[in-house]
PDB file of N, CA, C and O in Angstrom, chain B, residues numbered from 101:
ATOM      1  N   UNK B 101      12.130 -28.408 -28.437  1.00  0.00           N
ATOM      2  CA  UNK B 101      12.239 -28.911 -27.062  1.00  0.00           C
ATOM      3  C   UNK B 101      12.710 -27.807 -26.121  1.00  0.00           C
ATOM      4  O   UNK B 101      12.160 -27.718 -25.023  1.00  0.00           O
ATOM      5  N   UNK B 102      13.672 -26.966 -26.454  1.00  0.00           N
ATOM      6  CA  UNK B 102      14.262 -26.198 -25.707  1.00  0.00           C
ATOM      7  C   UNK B 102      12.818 -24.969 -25.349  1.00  0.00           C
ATOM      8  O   UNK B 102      12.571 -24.443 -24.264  1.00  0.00           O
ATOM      9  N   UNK B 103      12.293 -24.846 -26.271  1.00  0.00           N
ATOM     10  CA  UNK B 103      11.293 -23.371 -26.049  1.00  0.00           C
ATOM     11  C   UNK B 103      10.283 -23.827 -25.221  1.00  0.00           C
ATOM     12  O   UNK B 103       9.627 -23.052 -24.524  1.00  0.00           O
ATOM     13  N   UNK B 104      10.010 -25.647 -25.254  1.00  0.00           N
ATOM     14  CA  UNK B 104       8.877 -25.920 -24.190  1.00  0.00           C
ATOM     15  C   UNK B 104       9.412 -25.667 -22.888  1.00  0.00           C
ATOM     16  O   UNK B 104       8.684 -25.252 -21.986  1.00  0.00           O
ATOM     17  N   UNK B 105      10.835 -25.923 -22.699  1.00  0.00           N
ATOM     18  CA  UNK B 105      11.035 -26.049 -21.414  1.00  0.00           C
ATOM     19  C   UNK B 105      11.457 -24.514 -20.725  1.00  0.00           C
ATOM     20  O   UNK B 105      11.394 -24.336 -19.509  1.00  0.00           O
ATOM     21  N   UNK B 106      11.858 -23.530 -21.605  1.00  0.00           N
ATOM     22  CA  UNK B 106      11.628 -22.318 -21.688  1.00  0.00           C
ATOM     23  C   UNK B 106      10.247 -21.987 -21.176  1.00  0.00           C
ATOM     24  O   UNK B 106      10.215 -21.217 -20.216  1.00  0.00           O
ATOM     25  N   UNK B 107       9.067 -22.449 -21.664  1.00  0.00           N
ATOM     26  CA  UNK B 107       7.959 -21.375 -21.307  1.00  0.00           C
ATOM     27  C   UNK B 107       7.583 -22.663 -19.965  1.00  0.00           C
ATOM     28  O   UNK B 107       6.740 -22.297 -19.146  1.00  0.00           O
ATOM     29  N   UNK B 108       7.955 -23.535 -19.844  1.00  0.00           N
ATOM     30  CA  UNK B 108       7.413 -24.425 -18.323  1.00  0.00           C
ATOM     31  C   UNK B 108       8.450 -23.950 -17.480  1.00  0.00           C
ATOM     32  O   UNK B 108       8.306 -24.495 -16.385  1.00  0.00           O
ATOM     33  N   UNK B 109       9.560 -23.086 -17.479  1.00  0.00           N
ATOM     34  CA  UNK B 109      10.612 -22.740 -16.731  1.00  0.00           C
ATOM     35  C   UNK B 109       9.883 -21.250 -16.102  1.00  0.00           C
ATOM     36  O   UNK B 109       9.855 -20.885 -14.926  1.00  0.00           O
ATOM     37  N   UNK B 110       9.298 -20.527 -17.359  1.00  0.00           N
ATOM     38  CA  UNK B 110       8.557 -19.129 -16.928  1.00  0.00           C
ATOM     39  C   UNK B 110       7.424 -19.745 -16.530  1.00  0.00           C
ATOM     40  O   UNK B 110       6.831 -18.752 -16.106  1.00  0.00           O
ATOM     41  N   UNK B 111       6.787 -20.518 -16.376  1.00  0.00           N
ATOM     42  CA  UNK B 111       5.418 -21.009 -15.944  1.00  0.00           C
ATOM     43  C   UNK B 111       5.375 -20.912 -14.546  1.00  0.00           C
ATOM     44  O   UNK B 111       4.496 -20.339 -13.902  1.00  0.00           O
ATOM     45  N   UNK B 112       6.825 -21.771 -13.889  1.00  0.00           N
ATOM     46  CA  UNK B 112       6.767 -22.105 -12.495  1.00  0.00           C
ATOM     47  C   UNK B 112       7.154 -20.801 -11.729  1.00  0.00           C
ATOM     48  O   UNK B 112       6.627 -20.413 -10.687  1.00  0.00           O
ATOM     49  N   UNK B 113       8.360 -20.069 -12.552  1.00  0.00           N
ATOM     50  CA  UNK B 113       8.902 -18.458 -12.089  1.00  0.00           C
ATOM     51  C   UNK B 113       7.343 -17.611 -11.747  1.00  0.00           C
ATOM     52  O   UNK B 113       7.080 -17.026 -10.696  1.00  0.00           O
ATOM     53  N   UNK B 114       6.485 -17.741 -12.898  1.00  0.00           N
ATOM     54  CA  UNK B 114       5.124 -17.745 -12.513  1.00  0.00           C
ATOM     55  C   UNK B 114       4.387 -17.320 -11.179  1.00  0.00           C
ATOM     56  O   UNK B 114       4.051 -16.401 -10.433  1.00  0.00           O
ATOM     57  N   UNK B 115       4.387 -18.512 -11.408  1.00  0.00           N
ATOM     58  CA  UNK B 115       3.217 -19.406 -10.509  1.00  0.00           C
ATOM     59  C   UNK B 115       4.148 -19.080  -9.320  1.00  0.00           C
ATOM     60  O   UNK B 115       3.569 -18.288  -8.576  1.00  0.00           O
ATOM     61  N   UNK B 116       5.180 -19.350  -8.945  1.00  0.00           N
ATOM     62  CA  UNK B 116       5.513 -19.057  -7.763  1.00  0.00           C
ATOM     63  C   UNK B 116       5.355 -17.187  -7.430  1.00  0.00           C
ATOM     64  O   UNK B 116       4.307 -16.918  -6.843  1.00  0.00           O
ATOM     65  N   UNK B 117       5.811 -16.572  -7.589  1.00  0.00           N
ATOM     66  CA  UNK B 117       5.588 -15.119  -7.762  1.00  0.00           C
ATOM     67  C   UNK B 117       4.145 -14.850  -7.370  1.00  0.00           C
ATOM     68  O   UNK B 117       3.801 -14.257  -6.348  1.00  0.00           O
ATOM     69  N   UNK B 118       3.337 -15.355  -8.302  1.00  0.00           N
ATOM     70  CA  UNK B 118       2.129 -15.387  -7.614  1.00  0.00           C
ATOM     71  C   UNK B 118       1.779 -15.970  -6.638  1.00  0.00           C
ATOM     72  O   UNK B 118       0.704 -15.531  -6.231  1.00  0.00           O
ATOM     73  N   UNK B 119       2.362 -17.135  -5.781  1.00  0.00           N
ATOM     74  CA  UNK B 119       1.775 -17.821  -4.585  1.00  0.00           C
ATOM     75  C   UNK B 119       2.573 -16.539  -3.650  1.00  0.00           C
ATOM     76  O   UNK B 119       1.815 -15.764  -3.067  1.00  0.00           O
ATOM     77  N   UNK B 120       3.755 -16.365  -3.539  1.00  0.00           N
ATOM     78  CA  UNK B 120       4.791 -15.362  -2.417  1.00  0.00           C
ATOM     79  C   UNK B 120       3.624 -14.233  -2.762  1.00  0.00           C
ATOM     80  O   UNK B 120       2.751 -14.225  -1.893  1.00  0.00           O
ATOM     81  N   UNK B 121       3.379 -13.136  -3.992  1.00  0.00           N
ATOM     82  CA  UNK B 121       2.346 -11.943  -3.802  1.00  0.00           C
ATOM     83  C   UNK B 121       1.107 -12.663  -2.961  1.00  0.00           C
ATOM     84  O   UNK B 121       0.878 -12.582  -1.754  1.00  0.00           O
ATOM     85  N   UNK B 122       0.515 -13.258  -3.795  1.00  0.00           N
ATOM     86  CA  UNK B 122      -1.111 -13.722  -2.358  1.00  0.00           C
ATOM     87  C   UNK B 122      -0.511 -13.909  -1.253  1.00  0.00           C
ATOM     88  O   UNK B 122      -0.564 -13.124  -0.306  1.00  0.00           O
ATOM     89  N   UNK B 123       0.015 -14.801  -1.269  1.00  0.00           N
ATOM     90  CA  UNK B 123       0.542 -14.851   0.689  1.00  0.00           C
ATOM     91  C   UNK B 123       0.903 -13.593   1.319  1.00  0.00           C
ATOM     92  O   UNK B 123       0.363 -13.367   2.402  1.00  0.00           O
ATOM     93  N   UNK B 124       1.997 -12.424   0.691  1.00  0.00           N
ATOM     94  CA  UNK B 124       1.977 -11.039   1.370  1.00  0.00           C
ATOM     95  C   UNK B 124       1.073 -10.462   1.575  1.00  0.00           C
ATOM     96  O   UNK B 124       1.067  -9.630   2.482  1.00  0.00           O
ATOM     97  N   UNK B 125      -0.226 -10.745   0.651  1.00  0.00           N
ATOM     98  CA  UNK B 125      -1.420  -9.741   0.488  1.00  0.00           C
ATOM     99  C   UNK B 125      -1.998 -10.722   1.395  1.00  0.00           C
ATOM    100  O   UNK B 125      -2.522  -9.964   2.211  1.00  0.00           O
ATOM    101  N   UNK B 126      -2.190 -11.610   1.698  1.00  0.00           N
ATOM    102  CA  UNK B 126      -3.287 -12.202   3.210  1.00  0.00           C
ATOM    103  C   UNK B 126      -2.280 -11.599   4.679  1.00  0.00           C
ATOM    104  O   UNK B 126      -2.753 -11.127   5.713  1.00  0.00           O
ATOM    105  N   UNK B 127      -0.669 -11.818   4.324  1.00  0.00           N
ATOM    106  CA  UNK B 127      -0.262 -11.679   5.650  1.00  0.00           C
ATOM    107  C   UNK B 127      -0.529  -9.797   5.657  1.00  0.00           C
ATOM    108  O   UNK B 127      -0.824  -9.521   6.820  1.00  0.00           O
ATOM    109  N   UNK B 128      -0.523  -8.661   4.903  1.00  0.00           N
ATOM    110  CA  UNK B 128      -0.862  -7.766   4.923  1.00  0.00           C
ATOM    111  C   UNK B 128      -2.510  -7.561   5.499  1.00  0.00           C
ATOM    112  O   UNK B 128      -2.717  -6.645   6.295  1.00  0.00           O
ATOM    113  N   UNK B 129      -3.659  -8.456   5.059  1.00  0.00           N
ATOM    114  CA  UNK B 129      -4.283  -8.198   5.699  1.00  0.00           C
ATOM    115  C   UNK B 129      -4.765  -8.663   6.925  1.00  0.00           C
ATOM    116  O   UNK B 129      -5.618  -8.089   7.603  1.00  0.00           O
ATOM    117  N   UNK B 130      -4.189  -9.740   7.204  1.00  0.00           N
ATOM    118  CA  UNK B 130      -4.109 -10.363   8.159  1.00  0.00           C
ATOM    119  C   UNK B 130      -3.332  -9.055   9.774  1.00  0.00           C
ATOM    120  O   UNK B 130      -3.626  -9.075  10.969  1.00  0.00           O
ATOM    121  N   UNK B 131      -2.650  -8.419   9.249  1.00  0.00           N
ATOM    122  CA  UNK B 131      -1.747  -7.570   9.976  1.00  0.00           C
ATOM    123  C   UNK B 131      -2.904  -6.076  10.089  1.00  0.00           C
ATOM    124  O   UNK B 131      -3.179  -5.319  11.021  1.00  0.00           O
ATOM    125  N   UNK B 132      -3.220  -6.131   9.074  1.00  0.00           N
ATOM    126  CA  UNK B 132      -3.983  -4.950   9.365  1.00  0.00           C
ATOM    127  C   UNK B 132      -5.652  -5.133  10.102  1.00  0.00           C
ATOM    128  O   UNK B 132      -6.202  -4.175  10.646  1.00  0.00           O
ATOM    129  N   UNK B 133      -6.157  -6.204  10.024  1.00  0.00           N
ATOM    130  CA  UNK B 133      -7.078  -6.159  11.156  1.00  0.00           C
ATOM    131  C   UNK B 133      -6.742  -6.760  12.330  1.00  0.00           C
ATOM    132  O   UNK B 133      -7.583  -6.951  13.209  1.00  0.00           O
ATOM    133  N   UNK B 134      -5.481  -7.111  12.449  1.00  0.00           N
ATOM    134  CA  UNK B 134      -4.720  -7.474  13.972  1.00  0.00           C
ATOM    135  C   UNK B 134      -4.863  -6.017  14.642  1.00  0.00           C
ATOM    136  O   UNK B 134      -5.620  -5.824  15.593  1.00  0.00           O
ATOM    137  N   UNK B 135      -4.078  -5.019  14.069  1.00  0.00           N
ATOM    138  CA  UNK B 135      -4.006  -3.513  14.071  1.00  0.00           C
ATOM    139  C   UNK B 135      -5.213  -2.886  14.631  1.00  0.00           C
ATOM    140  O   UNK B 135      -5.233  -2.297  15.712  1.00  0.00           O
ATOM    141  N   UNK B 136      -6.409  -3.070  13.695  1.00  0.00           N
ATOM    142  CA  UNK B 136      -7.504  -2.179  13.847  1.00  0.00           C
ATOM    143  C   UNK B 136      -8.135  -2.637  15.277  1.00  0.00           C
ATOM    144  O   UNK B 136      -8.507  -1.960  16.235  1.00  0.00           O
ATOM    145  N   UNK B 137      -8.115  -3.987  15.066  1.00  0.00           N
ATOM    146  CA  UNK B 137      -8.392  -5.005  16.358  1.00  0.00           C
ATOM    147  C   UNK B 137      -7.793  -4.106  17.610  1.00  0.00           C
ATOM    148  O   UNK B 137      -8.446  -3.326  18.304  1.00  0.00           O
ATOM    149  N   UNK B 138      -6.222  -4.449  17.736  1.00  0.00           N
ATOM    150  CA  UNK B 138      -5.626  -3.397  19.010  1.00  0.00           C
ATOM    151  C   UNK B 138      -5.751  -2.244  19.016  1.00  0.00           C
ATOM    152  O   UNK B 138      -4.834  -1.745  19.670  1.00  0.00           O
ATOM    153  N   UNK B 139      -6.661  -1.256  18.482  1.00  0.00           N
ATOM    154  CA  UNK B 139      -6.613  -0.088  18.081  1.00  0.00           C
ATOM    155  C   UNK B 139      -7.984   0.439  19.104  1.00  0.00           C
ATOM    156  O   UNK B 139      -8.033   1.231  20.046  1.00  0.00           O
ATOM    157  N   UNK B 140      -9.068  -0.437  18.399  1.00  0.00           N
ATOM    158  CA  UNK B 140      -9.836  -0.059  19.290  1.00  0.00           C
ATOM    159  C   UNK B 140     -10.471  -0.690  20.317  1.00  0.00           C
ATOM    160  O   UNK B 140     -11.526  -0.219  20.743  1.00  0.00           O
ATOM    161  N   UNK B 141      -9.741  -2.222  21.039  1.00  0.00           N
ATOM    162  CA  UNK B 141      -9.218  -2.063  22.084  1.00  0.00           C
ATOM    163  C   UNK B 141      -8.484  -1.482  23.390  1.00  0.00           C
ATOM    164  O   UNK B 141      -8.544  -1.747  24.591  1.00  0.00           O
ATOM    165  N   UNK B 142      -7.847  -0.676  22.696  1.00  0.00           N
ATOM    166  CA  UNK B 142      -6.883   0.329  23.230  1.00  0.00           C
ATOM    167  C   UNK B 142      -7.639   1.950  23.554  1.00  0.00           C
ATOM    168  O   UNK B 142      -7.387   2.681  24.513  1.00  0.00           O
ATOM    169  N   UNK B 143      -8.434   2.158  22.640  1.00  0.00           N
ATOM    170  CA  UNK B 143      -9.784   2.829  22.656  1.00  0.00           C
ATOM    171  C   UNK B 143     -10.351   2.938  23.871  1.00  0.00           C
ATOM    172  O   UNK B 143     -10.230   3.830  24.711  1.00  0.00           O
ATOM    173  N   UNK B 144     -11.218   1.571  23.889  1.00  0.00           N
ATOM    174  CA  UNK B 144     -11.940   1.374  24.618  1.00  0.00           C
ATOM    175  C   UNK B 144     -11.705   1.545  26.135  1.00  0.00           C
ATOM    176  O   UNK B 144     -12.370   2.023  27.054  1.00  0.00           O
ATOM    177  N   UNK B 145     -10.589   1.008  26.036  1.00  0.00           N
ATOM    178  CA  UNK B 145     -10.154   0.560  27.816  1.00  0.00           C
ATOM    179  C   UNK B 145      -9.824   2.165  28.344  1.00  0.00           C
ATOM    180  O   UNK B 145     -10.143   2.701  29.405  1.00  0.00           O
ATOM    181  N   UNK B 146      -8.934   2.800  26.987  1.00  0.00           N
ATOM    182  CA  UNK B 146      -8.828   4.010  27.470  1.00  0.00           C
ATOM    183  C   UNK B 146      -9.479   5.265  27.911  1.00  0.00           C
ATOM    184  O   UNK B 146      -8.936   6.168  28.547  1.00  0.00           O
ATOM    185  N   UNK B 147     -11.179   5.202  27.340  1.00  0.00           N
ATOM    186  CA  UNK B 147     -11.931   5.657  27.446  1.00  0.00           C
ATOM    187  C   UNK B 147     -12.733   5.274  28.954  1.00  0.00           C
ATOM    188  O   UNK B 147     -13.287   6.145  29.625  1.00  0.00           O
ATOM    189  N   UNK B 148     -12.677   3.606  29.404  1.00  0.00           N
ATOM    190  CA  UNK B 148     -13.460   3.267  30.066  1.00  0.00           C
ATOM    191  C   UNK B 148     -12.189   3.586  31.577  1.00  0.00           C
ATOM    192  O   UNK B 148     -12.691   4.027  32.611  1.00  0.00           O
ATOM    193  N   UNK B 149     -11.220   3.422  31.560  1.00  0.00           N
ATOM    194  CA  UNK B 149     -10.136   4.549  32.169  1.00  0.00           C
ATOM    195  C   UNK B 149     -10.556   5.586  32.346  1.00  0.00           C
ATOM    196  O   UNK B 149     -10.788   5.931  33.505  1.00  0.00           O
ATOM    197  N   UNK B 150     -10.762   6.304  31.462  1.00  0.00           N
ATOM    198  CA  UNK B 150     -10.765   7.675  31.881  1.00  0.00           C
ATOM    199  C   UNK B 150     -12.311   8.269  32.412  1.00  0.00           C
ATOM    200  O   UNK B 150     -12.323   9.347  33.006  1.00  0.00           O
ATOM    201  N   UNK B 151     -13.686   7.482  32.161  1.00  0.00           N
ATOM    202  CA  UNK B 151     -14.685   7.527  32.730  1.00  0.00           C
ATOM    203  C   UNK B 151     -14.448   7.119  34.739  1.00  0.00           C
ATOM    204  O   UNK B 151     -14.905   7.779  35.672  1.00  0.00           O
ATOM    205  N   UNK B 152     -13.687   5.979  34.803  1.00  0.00           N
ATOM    206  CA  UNK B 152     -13.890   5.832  36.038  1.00  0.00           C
ATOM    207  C   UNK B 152     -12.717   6.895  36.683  1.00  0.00           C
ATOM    208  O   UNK B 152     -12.691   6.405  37.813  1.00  0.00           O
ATOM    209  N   UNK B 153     -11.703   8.042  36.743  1.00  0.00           N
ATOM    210  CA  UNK B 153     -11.034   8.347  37.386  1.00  0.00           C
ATOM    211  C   UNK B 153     -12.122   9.666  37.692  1.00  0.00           C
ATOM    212  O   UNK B 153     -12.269  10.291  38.743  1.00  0.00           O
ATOM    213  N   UNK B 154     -12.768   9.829  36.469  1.00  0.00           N
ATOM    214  CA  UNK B 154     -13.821  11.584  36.722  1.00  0.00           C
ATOM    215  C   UNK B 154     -15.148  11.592  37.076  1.00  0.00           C
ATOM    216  O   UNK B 154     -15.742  12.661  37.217  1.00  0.00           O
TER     217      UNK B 154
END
């Protein structure tokens, strides 16, 4: 009895570990095409800036 509840004790230690890693790895990529997103936004405008002053 004790070793079942032993390996359903590491099951959930588990399973949770793995739900917190996937969730960092979506909010990681989630963050990084937020990023690339403002990036070349920031690009753009700056370029289209600097066309209209010259």
């Amino acid at each position: 009895m004790g070793l079942l509840v032993a390996l359903l004790v590491i099951w959930v230690a588990l399973a949770v570990i793995d739900i917190v890693i996937k969730g960092l790895f979506w909010l990681i990529v989630v963050g990084a095409v937020l990023f690339l997103a403002t990036a070349v936004i920031g690009f753009v405008k700056r370029e289209a800036l600097g066309r209209r002053r010259g």
